[in-house]
N, C-alpha and C positions, 0 to 999 in steps of 0.2 A: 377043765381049764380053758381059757381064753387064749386064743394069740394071732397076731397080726400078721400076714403074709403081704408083701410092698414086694411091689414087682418095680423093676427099675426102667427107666425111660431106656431110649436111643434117641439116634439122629429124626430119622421121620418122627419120633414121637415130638420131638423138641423143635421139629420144624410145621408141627403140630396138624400131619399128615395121618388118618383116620388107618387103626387096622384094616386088613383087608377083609371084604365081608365074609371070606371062607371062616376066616378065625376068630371074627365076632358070633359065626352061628355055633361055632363048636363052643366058646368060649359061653354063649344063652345055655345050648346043653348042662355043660358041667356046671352052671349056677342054677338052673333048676334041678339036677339031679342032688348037689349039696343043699339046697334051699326044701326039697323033700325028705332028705333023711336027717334035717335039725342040724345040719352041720353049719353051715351059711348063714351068722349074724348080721352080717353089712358089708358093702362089697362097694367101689365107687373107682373111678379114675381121674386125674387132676389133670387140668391141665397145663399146656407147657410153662417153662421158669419164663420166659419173656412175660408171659401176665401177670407173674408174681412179685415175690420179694423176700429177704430176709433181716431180720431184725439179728444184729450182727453185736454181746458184749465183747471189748477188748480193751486190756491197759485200764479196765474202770470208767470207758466210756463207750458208750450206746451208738450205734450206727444203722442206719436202713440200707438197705444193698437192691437195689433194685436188680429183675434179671433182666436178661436170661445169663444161668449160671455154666460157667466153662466145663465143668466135669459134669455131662451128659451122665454115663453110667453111677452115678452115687445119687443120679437123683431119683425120686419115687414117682413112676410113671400113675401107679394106681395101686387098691390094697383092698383085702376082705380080710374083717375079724372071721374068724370060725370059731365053731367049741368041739375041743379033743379031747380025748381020755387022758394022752399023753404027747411028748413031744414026737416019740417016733410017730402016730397015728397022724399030726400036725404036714411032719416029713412027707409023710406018703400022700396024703392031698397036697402039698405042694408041688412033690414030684410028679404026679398027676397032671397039676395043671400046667405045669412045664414040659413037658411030656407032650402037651399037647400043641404047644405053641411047634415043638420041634416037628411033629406029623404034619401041621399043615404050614410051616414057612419052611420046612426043609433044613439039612442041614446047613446051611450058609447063615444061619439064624443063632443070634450069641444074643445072651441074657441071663437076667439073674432075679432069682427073687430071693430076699431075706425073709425068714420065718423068727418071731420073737415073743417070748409068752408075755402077758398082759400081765399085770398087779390088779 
């Protein structure tokens, strides 16, 4: 099974403020450790809502919304499809790589990532 792990921004990310290099080399680890046992289809990061946009239906009419978008935490900082057996085995490489973010930014470090199986 396929599924999409979207990790969600913050402030620095939306003020589009670079990880700190400890948690980019932990974070190459774990993508090459998943990228060697086939877990790891695609992996990428966006960047912040101020250079984006959203294409907005409402009421039956069409709108562009340029950002940057108010609610930091609902938006998706970055994401990797992976392939699991199951949704718990999905969990546990999620848990994993949040796991990780907590070892090296410590506890003062609040984040989320949503896990959602692919069609």
């Amino acid at each position: 099974m396929r599924f999409m792990m979207m990790v969600k921004g913050d402030t620095n990310y939306e003020q589009g403020i670079p990880p700190k290099p400890e948690l980019i080399a932990e974070m190459d680890k774990f993508i090459a450790e998943m990228t060697r046992d086939g877990v790891l289809l695609d992996t990428g990061g966006l960047a912040p809502t101020a250079m984006g946009a959203k294409i907005v239906v409402d009421g039956g009419k069409l709108r562009v919304i340029d950002g940057p978008f108010p609610e930091v935490k609902e938006v998706v900082g970055g994401f990797a499809v992976i392939q699991a057996k199951s949704m718990d085995e999905a969990l546990e490489l999620g848990s994993r790589f949040m796991r990780l973010h907590l070892r090296v930014l410590g506890e003062s470090y609040s984040g989320e990532c949503e896990i959602r199986q692919m069609f």
